[in-house]
Backbone as CSV, one residue per row, in Angstrom:
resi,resn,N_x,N_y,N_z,CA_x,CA_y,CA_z,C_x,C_y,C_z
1,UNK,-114.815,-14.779,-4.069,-114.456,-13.572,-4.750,-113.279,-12.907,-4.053
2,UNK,-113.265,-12.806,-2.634,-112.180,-12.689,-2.192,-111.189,-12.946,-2.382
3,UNK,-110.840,-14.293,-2.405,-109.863,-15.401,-2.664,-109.196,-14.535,-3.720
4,UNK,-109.702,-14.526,-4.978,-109.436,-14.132,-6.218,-108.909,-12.830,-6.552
5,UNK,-109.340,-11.874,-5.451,-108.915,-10.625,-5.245,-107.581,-10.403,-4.360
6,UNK,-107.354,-11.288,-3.568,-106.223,-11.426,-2.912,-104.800,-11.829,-3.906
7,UNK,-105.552,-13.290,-4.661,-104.427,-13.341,-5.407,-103.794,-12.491,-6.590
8,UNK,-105.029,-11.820,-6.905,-104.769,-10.314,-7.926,-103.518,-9.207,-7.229
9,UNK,-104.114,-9.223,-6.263,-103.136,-8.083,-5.146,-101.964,-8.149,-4.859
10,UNK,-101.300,-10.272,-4.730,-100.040,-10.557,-4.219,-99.825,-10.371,-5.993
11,UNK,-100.258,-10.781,-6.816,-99.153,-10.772,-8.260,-98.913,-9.366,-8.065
12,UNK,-99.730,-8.252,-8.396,-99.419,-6.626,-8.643,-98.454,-6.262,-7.806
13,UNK,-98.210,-6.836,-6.250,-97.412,-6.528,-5.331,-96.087,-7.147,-5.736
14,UNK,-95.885,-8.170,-6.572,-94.587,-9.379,-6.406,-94.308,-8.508,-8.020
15,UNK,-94.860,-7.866,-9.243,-94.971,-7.088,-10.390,-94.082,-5.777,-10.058
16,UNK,-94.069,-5.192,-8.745,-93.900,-4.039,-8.465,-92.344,-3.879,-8.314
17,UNK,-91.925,-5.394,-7.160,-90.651,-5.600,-6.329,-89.812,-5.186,-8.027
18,UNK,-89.518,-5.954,-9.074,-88.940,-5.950,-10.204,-89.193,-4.714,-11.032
19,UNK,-90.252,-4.148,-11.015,-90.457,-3.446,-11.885,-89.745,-2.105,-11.108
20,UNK,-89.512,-1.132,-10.073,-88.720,-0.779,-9.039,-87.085,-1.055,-9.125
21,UNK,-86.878,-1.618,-8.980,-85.472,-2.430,-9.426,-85.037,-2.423,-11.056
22,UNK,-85.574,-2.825,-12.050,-85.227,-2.223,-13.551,-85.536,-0.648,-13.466
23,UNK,-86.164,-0.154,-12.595,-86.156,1.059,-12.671,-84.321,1.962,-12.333
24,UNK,-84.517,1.355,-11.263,-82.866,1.157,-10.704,-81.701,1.047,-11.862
25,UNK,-81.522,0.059,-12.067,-81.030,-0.175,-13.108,-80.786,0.512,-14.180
26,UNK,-81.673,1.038,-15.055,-82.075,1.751,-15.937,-81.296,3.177,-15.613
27,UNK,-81.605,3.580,-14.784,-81.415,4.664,-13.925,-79.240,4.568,-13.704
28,UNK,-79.294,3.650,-13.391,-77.850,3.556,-13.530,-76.704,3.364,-14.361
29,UNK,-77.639,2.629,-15.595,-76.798,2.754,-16.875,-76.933,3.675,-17.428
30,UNK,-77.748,4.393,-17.308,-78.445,6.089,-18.113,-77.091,6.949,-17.575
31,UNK,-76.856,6.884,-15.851,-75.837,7.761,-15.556,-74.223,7.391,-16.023
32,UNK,-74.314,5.969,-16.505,-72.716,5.553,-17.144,-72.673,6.386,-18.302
33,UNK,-73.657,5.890,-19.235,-73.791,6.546,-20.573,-73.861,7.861,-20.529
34,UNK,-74.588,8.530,-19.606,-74.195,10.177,-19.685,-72.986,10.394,-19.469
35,UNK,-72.626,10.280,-18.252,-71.213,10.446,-17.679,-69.716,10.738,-18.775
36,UNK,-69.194,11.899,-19.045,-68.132,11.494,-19.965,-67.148,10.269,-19.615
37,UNK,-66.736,9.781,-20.077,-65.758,9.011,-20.119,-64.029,9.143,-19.942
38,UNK,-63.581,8.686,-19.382,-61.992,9.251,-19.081,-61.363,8.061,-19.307
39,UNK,-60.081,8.346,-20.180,-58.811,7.525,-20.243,-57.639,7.138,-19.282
40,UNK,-57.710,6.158,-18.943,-56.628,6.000,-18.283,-55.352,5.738,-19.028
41,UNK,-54.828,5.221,-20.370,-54.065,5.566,-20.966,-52.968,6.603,-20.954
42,UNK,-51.431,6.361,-21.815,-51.000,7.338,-22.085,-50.057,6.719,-23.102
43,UNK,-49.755,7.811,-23.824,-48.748,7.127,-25.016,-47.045,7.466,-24.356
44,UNK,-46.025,6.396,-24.595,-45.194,7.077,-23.820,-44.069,6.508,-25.108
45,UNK,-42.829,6.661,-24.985,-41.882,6.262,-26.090,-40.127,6.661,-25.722
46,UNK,-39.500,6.367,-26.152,-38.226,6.249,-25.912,-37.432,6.766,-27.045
47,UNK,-36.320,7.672,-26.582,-35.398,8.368,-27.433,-34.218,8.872,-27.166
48,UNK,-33.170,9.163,-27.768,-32.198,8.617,-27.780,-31.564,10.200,-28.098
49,UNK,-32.289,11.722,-27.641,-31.991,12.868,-28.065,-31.500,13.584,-26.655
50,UNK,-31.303,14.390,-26.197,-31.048,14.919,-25.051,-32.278,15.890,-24.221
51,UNK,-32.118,15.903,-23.285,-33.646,16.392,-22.568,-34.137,17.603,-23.174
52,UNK,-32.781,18.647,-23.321,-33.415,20.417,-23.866,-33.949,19.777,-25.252
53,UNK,-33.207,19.081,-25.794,-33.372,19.545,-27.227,-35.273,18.707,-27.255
54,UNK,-35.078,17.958,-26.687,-36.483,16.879,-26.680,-37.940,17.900,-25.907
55,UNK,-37.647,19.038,-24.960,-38.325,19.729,-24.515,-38.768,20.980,-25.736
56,UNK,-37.396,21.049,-26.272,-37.864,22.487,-27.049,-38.822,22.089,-28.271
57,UNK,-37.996,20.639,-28.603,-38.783,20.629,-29.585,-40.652,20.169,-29.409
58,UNK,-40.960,19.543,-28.355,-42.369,19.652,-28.051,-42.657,20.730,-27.375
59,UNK,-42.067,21.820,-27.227,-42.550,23.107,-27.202,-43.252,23.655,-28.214
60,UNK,-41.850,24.047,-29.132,-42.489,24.331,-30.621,-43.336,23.603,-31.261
61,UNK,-43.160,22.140,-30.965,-44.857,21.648,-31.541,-45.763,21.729,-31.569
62,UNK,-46.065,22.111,-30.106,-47.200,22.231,-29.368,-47.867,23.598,-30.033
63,UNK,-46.955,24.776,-29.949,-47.467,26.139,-29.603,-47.537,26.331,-31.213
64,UNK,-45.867,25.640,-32.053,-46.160,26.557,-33.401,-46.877,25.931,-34.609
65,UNK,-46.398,24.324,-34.223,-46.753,23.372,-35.232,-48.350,22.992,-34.937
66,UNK,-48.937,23.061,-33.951,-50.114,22.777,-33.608,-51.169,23.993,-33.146
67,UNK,-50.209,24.443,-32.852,-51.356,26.121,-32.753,-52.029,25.985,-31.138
68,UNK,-51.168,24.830,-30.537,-52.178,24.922,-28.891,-51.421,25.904,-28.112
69,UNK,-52.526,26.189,-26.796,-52.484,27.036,-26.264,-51.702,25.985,-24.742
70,UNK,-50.042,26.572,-24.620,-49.604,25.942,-23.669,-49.664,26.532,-22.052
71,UNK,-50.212,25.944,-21.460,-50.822,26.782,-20.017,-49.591,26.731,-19.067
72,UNK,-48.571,25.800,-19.044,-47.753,25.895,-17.860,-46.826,25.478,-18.316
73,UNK,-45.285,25.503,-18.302,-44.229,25.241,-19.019,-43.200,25.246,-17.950
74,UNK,-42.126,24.307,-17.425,-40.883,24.329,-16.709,-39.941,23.477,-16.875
75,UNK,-38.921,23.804,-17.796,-37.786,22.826,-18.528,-37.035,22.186,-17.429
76,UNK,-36.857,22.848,-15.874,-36.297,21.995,-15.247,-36.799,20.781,-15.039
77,UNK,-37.896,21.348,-14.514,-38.911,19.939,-13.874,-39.492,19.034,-15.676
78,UNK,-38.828,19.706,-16.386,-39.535,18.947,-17.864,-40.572,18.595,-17.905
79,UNK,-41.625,19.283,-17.874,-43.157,19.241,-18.057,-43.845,20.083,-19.001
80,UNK,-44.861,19.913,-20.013,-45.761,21.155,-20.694,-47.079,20.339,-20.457
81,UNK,-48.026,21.546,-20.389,-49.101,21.170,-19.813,-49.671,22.173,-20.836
82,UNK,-51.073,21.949,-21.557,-51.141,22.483,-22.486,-52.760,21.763,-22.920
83,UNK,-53.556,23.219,-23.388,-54.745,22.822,-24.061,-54.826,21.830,-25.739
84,UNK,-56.205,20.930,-25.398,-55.862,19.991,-26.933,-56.979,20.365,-27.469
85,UNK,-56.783,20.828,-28.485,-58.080,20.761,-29.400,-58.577,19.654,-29.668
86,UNK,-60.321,19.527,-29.621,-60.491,18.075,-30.131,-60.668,18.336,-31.912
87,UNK,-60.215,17.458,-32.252,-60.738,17.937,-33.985,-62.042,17.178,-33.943
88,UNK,-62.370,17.836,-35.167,-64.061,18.097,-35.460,-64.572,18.906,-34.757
89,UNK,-64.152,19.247,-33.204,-64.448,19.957,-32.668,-64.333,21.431,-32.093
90,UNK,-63.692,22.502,-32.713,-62.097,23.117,-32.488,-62.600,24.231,-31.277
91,UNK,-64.373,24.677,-30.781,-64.636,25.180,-29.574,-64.051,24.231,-28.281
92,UNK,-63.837,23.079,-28.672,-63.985,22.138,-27.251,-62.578,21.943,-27.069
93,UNK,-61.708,22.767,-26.307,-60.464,21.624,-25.321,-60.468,21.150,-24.268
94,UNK,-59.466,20.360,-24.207,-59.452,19.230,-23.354,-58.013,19.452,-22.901
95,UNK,-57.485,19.223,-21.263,-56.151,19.334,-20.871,-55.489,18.086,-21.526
96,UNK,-54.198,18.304,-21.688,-53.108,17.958,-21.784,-51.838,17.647,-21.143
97,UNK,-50.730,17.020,-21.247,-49.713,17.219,-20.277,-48.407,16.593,-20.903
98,UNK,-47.199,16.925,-21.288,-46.250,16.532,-21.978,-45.194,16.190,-20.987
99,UNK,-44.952,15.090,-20.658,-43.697,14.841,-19.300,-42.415,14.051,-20.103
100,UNK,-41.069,14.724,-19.331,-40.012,13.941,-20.181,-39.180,13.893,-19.287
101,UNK,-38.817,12.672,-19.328,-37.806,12.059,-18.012,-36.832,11.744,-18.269
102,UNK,-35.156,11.885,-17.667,-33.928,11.426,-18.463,-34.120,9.785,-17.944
103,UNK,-33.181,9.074,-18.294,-33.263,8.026,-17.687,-31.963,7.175,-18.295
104,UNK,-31.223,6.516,-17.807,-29.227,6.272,-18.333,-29.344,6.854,-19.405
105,UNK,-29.401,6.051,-20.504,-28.518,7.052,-21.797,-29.995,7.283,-22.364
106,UNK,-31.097,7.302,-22.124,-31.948,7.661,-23.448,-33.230,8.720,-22.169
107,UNK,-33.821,9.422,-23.107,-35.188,10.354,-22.492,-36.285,9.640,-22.732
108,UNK,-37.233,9.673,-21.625,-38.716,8.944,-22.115,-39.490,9.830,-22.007
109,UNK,-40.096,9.812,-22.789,-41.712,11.098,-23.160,-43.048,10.233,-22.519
110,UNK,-43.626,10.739,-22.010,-45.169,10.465,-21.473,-46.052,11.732,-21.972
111,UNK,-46.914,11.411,-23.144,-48.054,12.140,-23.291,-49.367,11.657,-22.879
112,UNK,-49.812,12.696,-22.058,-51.103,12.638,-21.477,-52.320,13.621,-21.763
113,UNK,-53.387,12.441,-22.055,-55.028,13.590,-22.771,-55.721,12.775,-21.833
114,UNK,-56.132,12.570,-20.678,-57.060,12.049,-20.008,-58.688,11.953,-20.682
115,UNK,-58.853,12.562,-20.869,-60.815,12.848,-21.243,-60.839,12.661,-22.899
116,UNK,-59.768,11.888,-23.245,-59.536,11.508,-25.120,-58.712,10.131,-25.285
117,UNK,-59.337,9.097,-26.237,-59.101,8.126,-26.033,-57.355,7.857,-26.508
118,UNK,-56.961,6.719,-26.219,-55.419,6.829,-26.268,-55.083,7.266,-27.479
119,UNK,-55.674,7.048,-28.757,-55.629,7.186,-30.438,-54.604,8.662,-30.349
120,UNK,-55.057,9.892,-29.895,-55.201,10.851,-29.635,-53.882,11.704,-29.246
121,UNK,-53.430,10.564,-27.916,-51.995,10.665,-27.337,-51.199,9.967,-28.481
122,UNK,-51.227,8.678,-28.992,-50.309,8.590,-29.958,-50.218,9.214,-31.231
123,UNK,-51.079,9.851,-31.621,-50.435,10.827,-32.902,-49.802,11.739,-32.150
124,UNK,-50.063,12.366,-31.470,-49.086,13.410,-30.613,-47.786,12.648,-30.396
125,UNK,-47.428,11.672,-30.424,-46.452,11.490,-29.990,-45.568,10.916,-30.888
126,UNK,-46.105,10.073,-32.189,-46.146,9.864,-33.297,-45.264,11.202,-34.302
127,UNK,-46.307,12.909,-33.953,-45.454,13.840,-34.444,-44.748,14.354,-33.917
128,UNK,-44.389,14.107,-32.289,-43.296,14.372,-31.756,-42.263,14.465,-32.256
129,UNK,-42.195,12.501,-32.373,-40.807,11.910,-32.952,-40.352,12.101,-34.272
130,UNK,-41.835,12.774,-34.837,-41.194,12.918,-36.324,-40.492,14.412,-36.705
131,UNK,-40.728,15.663,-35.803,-39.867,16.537,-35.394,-39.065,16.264,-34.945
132,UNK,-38.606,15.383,-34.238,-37.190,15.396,-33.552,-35.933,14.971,-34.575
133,UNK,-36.699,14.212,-35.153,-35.884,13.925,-36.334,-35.472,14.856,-37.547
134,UNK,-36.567,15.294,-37.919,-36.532,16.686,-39.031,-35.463,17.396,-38.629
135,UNK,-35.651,17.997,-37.290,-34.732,19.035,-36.540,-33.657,18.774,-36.188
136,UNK,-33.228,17.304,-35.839,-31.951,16.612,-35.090,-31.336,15.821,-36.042
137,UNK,-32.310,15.019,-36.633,-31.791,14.078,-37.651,-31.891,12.717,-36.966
138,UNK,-31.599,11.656,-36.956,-31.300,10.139,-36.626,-31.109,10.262,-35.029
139,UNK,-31.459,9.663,-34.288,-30.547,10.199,-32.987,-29.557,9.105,-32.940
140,UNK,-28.265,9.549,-32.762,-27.518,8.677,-32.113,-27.631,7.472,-30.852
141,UNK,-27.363,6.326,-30.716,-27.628,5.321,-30.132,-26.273,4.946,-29.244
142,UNK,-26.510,4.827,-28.254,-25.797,4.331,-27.362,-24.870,3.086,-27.665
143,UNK,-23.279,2.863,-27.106,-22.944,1.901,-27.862,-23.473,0.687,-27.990
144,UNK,-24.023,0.701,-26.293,-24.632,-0.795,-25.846,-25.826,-1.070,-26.764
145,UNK,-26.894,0.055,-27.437,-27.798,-0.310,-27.918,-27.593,-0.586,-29.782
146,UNK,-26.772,-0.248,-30.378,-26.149,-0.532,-31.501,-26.105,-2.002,-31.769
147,UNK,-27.160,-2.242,-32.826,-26.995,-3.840,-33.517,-25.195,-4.415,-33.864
148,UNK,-25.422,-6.061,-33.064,-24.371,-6.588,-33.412,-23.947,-6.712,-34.631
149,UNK,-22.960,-6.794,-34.824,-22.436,-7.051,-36.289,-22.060,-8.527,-36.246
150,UNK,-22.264,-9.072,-37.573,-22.067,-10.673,-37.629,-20.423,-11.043,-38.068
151,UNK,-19.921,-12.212,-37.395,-18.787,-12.735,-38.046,-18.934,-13.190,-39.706
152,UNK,-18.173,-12.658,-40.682,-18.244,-13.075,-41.921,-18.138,-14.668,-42.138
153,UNK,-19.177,-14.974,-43.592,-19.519,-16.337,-43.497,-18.164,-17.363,-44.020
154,UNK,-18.127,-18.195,-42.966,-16.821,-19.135,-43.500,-16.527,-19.907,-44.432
155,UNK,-18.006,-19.686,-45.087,-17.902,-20.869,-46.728,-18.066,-22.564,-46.499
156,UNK,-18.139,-22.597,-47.416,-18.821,-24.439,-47.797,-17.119,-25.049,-47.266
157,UNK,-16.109,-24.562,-47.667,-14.409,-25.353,-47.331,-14.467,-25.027,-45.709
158,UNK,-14.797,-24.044,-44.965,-14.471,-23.277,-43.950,-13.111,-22.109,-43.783
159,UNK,-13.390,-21.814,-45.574,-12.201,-20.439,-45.574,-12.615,-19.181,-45.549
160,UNK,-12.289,-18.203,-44.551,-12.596,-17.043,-45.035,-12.602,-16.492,-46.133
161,UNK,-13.779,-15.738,-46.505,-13.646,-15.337,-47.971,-13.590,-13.755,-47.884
């Protein structure tokens, strides 16, 4: 009877080691899944407008066209930093950050929503570019970046036509 009671005791004991451990476990994917989630992402894009005009106009986007609330603003250093509404959600914002860098002939924009998935940063940046245009028009292109033009075709004889 002993015997039998012993081996009852090592299973419940060897039952425990695992059952302890999925506890673990459990316990640790519970805190991923709570945990919000953060983006490392950012939408960034290239343009061909000049730094003020590319600052003002994601100024006014921000504040008039979008209605956000911009927290820190400095055209030298070309930065806006600025609350995002989440939609569906319009109690809940989330920081923001609008960076624009010259760089040879064209400006690059970096929009940043950390705690919102990238989707988020590219419409923002998406209606960036589509103000810049409204307001500026086409931007002019650098000569170097201007499509080649082709030599006209020489024909079946090889005469210019």
């Amino acid at each position: 009877m002993s015997c039998v009671s012993g081996k009852i005791m090592a299973k419940s004991r060897v039952m425990r080691v695992p059952s302890r451990t999925a506890v673990v476990v459990v316990l640790l994917l519970a805190s991923c899944w709570i945990a919000e989630p953060t983006a490392k992402a950012r939408a960034d894009a290239d343009c061909y407008y000049s730094l003020p005009q590319v600052f003002g106009a994601a100024l006014r986007y921000l504040r008039v066209d979008l209605g956000y609330e911009v927290v820190e603003k400095d055209p030298e250093a070309a930065y806006l930093l600025f609350k995002y509404r989440v939609p569906g959600d319009p109690k809940r914002e989330v920081g923001g950050s609008v960076e624009i860098v010259k760089a040879e002939r064209k400006v690059r924009i970096f929009i940043k929503i950390p705690k919102m998935p990238q989707l988020h940063e590219q419409l923002l940046r998406d209606g960036l570019l589509r103000k810049l245009a409204q307001e500026y028009g086409e931007p002019t292109r650098s000569p170097q970046e201007k499509p080649k033009t082709t030599a006209p075709d020489a024909g079946v004889d090889g005469s210019l036509r």
